[in-house]
C-alpha positions as CSV (number, residue, x, y, z in Angstrom):
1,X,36.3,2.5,-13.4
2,X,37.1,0.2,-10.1
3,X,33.5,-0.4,-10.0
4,X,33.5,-2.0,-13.1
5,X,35.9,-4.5,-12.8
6,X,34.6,-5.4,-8.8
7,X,32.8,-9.0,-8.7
8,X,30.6,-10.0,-6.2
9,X,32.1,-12.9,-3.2
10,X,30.7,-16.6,-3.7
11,X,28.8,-17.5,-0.7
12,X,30.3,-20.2,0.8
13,X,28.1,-23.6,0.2
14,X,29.5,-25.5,3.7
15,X,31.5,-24.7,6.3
16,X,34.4,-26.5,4.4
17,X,33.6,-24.2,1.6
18,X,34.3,-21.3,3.6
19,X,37.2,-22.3,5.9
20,X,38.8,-22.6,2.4
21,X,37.9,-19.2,1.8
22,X,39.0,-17.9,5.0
23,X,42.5,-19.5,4.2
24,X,42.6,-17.9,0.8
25,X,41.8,-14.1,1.7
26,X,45.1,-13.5,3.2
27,X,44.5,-15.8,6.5
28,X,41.4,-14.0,7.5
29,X,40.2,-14.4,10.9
30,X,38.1,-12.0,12.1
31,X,34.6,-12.3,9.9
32,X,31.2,-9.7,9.9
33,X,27.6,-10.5,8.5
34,X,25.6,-8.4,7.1
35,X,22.0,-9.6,7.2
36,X,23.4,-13.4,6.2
37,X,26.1,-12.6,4.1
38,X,29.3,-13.2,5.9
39,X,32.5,-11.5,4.8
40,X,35.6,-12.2,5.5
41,X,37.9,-9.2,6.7
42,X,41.7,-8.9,6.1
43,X,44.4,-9.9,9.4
44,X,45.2,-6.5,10.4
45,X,46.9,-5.3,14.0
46,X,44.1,-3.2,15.0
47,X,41.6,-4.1,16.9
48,X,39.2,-3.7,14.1
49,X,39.2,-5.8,11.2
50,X,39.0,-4.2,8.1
51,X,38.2,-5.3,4.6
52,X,40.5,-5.7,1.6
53,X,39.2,-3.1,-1.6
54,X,37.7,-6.5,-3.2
55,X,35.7,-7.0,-0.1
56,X,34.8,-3.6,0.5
57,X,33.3,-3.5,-3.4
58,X,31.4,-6.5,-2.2
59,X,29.9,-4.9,0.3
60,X,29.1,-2.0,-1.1
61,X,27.3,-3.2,-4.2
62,X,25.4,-5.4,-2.0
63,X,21.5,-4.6,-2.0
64,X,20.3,-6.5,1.0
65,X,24.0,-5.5,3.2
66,X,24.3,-2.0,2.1
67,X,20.1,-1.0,1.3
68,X,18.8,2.2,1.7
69,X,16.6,1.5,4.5
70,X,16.9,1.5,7.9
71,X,16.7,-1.8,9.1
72,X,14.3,-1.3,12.2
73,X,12.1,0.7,10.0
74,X,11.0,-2.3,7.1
75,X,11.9,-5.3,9.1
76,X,10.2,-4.2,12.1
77,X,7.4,-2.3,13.9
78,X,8.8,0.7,14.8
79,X,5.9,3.0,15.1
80,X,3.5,3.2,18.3
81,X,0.5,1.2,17.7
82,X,-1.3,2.4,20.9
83,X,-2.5,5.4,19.1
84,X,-6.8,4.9,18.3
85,X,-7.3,3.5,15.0
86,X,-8.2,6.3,13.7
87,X,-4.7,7.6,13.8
88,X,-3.4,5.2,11.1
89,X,-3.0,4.6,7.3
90,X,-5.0,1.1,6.3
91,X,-3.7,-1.1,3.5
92,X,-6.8,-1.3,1.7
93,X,-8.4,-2.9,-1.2
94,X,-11.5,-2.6,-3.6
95,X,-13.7,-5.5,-4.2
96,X,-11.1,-7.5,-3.6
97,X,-12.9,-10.4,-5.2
98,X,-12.2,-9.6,-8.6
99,X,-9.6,-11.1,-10.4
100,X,-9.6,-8.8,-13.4
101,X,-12.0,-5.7,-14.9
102,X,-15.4,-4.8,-13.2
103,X,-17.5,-6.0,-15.7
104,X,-16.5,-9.7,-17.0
105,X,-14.2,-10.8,-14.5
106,X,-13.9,-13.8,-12.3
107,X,-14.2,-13.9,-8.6
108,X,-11.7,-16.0,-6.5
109,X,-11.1,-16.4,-3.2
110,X,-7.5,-16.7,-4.0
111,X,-7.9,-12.8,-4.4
112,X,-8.5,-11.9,-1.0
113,X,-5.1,-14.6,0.1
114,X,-3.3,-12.8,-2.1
115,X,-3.9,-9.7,-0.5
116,X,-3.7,-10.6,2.8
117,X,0.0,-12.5,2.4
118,X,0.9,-9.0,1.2
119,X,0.0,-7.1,4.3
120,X,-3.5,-5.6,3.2
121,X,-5.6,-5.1,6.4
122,X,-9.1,-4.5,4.7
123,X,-10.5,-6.2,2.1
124,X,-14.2,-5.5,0.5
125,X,-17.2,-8.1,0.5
126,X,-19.9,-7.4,-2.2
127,X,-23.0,-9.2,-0.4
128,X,-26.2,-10.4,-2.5
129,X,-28.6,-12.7,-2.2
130,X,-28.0,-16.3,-3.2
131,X,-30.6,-18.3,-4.6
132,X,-30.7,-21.4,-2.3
133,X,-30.1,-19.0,0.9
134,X,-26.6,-19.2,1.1
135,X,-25.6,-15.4,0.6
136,X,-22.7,-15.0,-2.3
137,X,-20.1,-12.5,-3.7
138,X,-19.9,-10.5,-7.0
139,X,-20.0,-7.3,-8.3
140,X,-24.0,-6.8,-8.8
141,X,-25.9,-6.2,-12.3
142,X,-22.4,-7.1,-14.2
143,X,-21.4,-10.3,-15.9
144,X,-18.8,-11.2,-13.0
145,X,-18.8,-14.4,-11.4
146,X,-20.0,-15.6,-8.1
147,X,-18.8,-16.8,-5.5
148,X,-20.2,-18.0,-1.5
149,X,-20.0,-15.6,1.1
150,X,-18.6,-18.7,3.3
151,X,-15.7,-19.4,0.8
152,X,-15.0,-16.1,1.2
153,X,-14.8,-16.0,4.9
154,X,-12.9,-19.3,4.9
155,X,-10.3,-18.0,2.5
156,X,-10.1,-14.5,5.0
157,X,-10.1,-17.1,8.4
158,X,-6.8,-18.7,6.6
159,X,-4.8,-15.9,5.9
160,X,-5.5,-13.2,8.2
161,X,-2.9,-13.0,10.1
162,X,0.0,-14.5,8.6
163,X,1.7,-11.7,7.0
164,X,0.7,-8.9,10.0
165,X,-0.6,-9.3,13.5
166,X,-2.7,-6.6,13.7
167,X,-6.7,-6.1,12.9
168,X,-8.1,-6.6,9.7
169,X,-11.2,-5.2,8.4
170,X,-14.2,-6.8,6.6
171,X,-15.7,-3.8,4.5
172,X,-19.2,-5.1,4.0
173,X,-21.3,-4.0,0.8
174,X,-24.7,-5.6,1.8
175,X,-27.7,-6.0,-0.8
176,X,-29.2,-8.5,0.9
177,X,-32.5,-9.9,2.1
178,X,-32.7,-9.6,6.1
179,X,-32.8,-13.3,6.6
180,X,-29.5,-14.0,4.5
181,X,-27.9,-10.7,6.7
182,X,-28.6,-13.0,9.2
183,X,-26.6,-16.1,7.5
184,X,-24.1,-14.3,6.9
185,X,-23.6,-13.3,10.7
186,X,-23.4,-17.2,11.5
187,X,-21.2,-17.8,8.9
188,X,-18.6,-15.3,10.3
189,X,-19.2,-16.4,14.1
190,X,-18.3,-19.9,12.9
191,X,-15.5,-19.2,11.1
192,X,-14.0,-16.5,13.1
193,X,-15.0,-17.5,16.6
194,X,-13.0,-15.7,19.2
195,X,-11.0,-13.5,16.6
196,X,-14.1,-11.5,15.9
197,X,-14.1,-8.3,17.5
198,X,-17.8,-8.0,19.1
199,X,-18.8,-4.2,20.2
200,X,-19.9,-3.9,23.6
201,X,-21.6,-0.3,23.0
202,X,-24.7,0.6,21.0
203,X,-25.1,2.4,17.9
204,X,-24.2,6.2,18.2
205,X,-23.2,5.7,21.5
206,X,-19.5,7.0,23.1
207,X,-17.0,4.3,22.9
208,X,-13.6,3.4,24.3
209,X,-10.5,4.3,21.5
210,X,-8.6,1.1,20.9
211,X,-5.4,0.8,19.4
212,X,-4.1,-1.8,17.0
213,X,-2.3,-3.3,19.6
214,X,-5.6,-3.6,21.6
215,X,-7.2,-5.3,19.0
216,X,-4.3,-8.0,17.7
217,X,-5.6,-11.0,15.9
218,X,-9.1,-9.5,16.1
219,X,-11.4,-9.2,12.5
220,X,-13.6,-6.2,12.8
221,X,-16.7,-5.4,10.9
222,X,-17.8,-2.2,8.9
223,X,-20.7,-1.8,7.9
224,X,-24.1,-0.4,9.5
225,X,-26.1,-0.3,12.4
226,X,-29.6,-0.4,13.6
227,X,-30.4,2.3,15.0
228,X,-27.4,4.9,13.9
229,X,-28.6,6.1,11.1
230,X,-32.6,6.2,10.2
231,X,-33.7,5.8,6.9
232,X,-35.6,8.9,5.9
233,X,-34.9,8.9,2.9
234,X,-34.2,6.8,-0.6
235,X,-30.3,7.8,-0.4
236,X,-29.9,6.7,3.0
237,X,-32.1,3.4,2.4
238,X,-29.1,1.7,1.0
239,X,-26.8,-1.0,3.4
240,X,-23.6,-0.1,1.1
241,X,-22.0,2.7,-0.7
242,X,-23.2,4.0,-3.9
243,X,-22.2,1.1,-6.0
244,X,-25.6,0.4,-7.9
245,X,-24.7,3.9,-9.0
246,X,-21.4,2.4,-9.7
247,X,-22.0,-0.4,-11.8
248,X,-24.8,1.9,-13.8
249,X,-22.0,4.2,-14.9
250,X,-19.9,1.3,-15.6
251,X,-22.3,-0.5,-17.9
252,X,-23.4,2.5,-19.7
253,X,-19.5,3.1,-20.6
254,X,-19.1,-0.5,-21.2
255,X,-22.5,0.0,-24.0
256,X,-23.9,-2.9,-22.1
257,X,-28.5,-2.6,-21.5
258,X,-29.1,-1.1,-17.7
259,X,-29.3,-3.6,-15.0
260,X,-32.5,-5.6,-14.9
261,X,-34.9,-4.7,-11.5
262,X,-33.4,-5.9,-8.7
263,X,-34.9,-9.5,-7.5
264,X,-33.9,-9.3,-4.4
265,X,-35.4,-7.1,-1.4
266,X,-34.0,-4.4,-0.4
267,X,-33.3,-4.1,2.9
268,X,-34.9,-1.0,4.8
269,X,-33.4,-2.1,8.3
270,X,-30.9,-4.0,9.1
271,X,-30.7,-7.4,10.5
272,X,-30.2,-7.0,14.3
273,X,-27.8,-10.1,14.1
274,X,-25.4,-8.6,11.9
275,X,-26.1,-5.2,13.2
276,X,-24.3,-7.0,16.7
277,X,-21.3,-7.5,14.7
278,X,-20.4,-4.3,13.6
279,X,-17.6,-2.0,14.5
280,X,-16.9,0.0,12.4
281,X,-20.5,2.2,12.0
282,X,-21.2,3.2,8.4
283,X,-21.7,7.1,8.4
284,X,-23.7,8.9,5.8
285,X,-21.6,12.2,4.1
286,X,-24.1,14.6,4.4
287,X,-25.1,14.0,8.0
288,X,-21.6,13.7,9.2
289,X,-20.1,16.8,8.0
290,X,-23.2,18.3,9.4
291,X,-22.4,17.7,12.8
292,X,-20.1,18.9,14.7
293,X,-16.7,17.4,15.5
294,X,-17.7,17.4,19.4
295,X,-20.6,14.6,18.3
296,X,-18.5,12.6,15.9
297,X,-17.0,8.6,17.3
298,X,-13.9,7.4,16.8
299,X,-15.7,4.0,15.1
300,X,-17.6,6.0,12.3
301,X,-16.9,5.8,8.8
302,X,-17.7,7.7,5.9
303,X,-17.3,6.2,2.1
304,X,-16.5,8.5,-0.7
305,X,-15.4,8.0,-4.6
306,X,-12.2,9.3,-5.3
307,X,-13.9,12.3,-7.5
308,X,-16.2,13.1,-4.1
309,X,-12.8,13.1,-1.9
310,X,-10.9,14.8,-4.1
311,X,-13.1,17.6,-4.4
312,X,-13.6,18.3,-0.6
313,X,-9.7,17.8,0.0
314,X,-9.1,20.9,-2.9
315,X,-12.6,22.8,-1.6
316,X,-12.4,22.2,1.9
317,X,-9.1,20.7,2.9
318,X,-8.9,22.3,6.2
319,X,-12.3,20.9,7.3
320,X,-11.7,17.4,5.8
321,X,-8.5,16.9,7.7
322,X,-10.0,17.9,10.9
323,X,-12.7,15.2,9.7
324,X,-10.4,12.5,9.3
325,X,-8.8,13.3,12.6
326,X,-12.2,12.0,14.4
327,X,-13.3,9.5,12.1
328,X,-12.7,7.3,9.5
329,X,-12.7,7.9,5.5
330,X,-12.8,5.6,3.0
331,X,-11.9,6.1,-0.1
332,X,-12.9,4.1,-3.4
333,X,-12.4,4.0,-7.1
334,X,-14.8,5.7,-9.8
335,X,-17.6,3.8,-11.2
336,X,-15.9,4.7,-14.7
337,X,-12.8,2.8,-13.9
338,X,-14.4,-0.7,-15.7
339,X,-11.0,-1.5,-16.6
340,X,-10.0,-2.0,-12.5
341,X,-7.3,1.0,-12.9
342,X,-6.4,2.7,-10.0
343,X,-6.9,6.4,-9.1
344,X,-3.7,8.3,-7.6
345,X,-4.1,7.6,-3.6
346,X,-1.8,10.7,-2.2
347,X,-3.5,13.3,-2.6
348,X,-5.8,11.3,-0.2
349,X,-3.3,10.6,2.4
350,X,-2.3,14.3,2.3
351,X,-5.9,14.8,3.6
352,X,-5.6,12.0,6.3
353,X,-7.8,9.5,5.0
354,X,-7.0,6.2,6.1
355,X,-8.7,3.7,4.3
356,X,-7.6,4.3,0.3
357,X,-8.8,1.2,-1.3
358,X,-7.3,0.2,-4.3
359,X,-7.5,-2.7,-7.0
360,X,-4.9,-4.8,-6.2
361,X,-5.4,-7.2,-9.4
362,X,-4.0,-3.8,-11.2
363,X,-0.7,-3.8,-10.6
364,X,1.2,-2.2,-13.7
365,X,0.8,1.3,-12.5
366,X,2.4,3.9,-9.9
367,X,-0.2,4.2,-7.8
368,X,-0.7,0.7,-7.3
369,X,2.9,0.7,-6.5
370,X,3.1,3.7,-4.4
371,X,0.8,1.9,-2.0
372,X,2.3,-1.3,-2.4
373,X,6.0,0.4,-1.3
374,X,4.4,2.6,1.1
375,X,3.3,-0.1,3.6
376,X,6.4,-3.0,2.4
377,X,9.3,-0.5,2.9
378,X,7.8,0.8,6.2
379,X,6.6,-0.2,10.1
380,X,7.6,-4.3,9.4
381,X,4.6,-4.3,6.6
382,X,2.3,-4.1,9.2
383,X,-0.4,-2.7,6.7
384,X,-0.7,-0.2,9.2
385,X,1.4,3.1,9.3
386,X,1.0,6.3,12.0
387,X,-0.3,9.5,10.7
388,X,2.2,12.4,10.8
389,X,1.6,14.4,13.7
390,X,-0.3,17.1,11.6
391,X,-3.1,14.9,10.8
392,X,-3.7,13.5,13.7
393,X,-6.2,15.1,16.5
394,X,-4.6,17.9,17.6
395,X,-2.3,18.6,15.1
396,X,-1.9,21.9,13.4
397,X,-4.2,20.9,9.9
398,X,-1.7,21.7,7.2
399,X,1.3,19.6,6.5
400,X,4.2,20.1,7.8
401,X,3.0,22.9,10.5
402,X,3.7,20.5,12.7
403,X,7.4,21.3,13.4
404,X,8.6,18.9,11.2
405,X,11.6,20.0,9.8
406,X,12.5,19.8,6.0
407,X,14.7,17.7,4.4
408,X,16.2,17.8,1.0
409,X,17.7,15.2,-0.8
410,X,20.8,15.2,-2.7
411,X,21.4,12.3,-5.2
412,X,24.8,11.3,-7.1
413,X,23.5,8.1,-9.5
414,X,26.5,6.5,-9.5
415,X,26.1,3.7,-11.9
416,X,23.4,1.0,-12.2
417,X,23.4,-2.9,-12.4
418,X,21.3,-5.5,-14.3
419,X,19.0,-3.2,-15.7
420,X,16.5,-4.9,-18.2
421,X,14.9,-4.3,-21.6
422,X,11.0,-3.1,-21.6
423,X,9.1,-6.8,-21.7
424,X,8.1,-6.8,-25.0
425,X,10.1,-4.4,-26.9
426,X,10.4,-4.9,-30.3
427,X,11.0,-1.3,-32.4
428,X,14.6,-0.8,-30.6
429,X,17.8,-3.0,-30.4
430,X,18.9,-5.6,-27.8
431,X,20.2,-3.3,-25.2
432,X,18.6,-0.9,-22.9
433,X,19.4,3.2,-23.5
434,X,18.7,4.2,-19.4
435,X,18.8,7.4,-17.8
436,X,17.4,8.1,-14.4
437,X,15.0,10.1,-13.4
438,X,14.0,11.3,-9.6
439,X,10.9,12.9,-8.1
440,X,9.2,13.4,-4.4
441,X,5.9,11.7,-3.8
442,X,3.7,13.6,-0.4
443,X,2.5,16.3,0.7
444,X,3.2,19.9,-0.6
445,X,5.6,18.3,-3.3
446,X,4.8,18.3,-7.7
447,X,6.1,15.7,-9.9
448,X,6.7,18.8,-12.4
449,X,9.6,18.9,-10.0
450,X,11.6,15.5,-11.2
451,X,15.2,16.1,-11.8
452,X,17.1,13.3,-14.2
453,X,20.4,12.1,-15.3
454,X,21.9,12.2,-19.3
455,X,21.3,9.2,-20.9
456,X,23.7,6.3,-21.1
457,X,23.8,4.5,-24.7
458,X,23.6,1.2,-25.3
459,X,24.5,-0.6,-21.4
460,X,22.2,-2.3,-19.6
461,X,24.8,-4.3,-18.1
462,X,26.8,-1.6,-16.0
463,X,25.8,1.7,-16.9
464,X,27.7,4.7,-15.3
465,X,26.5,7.9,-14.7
466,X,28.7,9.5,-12.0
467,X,27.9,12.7,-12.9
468,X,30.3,15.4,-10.8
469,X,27.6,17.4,-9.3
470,X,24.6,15.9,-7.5
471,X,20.9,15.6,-8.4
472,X,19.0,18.1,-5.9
473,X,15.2,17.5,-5.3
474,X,12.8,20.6,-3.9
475,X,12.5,20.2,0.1
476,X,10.3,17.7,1.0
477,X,8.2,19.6,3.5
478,X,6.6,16.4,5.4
479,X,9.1,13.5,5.5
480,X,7.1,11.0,7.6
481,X,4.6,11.0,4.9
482,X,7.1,11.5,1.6
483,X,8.1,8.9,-0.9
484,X,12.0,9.0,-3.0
485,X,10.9,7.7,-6.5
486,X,13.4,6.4,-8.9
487,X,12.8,5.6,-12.2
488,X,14.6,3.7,-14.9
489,X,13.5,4.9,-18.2
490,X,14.6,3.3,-22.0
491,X,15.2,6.1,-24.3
492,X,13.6,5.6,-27.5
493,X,13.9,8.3,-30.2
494,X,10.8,7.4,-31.8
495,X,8.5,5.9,-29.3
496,X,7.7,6.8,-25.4
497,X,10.7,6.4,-23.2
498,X,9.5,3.3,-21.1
499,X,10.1,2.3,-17.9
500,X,12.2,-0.7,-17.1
501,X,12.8,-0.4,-13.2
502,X,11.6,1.3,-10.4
503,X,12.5,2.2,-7.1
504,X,10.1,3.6,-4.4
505,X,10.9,4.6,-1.0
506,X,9.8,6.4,2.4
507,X,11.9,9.5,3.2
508,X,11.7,9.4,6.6
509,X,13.7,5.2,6.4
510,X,15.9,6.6,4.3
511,X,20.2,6.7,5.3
512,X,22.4,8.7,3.6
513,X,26.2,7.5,2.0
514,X,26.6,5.8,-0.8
515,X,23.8,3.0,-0.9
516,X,22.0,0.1,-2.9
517,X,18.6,0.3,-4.1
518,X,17.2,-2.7,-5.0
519,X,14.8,-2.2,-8.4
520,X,11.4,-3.6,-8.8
521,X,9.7,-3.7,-12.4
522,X,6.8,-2.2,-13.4
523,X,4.3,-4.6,-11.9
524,X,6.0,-4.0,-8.4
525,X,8.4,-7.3,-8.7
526,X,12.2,-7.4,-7.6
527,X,14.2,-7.4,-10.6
528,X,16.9,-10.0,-9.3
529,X,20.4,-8.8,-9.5
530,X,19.1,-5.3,-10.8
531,X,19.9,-2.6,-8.6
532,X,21.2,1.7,-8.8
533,X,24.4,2.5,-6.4
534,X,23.5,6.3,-5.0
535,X,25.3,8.8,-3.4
536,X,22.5,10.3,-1.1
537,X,23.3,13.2,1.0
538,X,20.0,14.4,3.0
539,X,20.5,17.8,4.5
């Protein structure tokens, strides 16, 4: 009930402004700040200030001041970043050209700035032949527009590192003609100059592990090489992934007539030019898990479709972590997905893949969010983030062997503030029936598992739960790879109860007492003024 009638402190315009206010709160001198927001604290003859019950509500209703995070954990890099690439989650995304669906859609460059102002460290380049030499970008055989390689690589040169420091990472999908492999390496040693990453070994050959932090401001190349991988036969003939085999599936969905022949030549080597340029080394699936793990490099990758990954992580999890503990995997959306949806990327990361590629111009849906919170809340939004200890070489395989110990969370929903209608609802009234529900994201945890609390009729404004007895979520087994998911529902007694805010955060930068979590709609977005107050006890 004090909660309700609590109102938040005017931030003082000028220093006139708030020497007013100083003189109007009881002759305050002694003042704190809390990320900006300065609050005045009551005379008092301790030696510690202390706040009047107004300023305290202030203060504690206060989602920037009084978050859930820890501040050196998403305004910082607090992780090692000395560990080999390998070691690390990638903020990735899938043909990152597109602006909409797979099939129809336009291609911008804006689409790879947008990315990269949001902390994604590897973006996708569809390659194909242009018809005045000039290599260009699309999605091949589909109705997509085009766009120049060079634009492209401009666009990339402009943004790459504003939002992180560290490496990005140019996934290559090249269809074309040797000659325009070999425009497309000058284009990207113009642009680039110095900040392109150059390898100094040959294909297949041992190489030294570098670390994020060794290769700051540098753009590195995947793609393939000549020489590490022969083409003996049609499958491996291919410069890309299987995204002919893509688009087929797609069109056939779509009812659009098969792709025409392809024009232009199909590469059966690969330019030595770009070939120079490479880092990261393409691997085929079938010859990498043939190997051994004593014969794999730290600077191979191997591409799979979500359905292919997904299947080895259930058949062979044991195997495809110890995998991903010496190379790279990506991982990529189904061919069916013409709509640009997004697959759901965990259990991926459970497996230790660590390049999950996404559609980032899909961004109503949780897994889009999930990755989007995973990297923002976490390491300064670095786009990178260290493996738990299982996954990485040496570790023990399955999650949480490692020593990690358990933590379970606790939650007392206090009361909410600012929560919104659905956009667009029409079949209810004007105000917003929510109820909360909460549920683990990770390793070794089920959704079946969410825990809720009763619904609150008719208050969008200030509802209040405080319910005497605390939600309590199923131990989360592996924190440093666990997500807290809080969702605002609307109850509707005829329709689906939507969601009208959301809140996603990592585990392991999360502090207990009573705290403010900021809410975010259901295209990721910061609801202004919208927020939950939470009890959290982690034991």
């Amino acid at each position: 009930a004090a909660l309700r009638t609590m109102q938040l402190w005017p931030m003082p315009a000028s220093d006139e402004e708030l020497a007013a206010q100083r003189a109007k709160h009881n002759g305050a001198t002694a003042w704190k700040s809390q990320r900006g927001v300065t609050i005045p604290c009551a005379n008092t003859d301790d030696d510690e200030p202390t706040a009047t019950f107004f300023q305290f509500g202030m203060l504690l209703l206060d989602p920037v001041g009084n978050s859930w995070f820890k501040p050196a954990h998403e305004r910082t890099v607090h992780m090692d970043m000395n560990h080999p690439m390998g070691d690390y989650f990638i903020s990735s995304s899938h043909n990152t050209y597109l602006t909409g669906d797979q099939l129809q859609s336009e291609s911008s460059c804006e689409m790879y700035r947008f990315c990269l102002l949001r902390g994604c460290r590897c973006v996708e380049l569809d390659c194909w032949d242009g018809d005045d030499g000039e290599p260009i970008i699309y999605h091949g055989h589909t109705m997509t527009s085009k766009i120049s390689f060079r634009s492209a690589i401009e666009a990339i040169h402009e943004s790459a590192f504003v939002a992180s420091p560290y490496p990005i990472v140019l996934s290559l999908e090249v269809h074309t003609c040797v000659a325009q492999q070999d425009r497309m390496a000058d284009i990207m040693v113009e642009v680039f100059g110095d900040t392109l990453f150059r390898p100094t070994w040959q294909p297949g050959q041992p190489s030294p592990e570098l670390s994020p932090e060794q290769l700051k401001y540098k753009v590195l190349v995947k793609g393939k090489r000549v020489g590490a991988a022969a083409a003996t036969d049609a499958e491996d003939q291919a410069v890309g992934e299987d995204e002919d085999e893509q688009a087929a599936e797609a069109r056939k969905k779509a009812g659009l007539a098969p792709a025409p022949p392809k024009k232009a030549e199909v590469p059966s080597k690969i330019a030595e030019k770009l070939s120079s340029l490479v880092y990261m080394e393409s691997k085929h699936l079938a010859k990498a898990w043939a190997e051994t793990n004593a014969k794999a490099l730290p600077y191979q990758v191997v591409s799979l479709s979500e359905g292919k990954a997904e299947g080895f992580g259930r058949k062979n999890f044991s195997e495809l972590v110890e995998h991903n503990s010496k190379r790279f995997t990506r991982v990529y959306p189904a061919g069916h997905r013409v709509d640009s949806s997004n697959y759901d990327p965990q259990p991926h990361w459970n497996t230790g893949c660590q390049i999950v590629a996404l559609n980032w111009q899909t961004t109503n849906g949780l897994p889009w969010r999930l990755n989007r919170f995973k990297f923002l809340h976490d390491n300064g939004n670095s786009g990178y983030l260290l493996k738990p200890r299982c996954l990485r070489p040496g570790g023990k395989g399955a999650p949480g062997a490692d020593g990690q110990s358990p933590v379970t969370i606790a939650l007392r929903i206090v009361s909410g503030f600012g929560i919104p209608r659905p956009a667009g609802a029409s079949s209810k009234g004007d105000i917003v029936d929510p109820y909360v529900v909460a549920h683990l994201e990770g390793p070794l945890v089920s959704r079946t598992n969410a825990v809720r609390t009763p619904v609150v009729s008719d208050d969008g404004l200030h509802p209040v739960w405080n319910a005497p007895e605390p939600l309590v979520l199923p131990a989360c087994r592996v924190p440093d790879a666990s997500h807290l998911v809080l969702t605002v529902r609307d109850s509707d007694k005829v329709g689906d109860d939507e969601l009208v805010a959301e809140a996603i955060v990592p585990v392991h930068g999360l502090r207990g007492g009573m705290r403010s979590f900021a809410l975010h709609d259901v295209n990721g977005k910061e609801i202004l003024g919208a927020f939950l107050l939470v009890a959290v006890d982690l034991r």
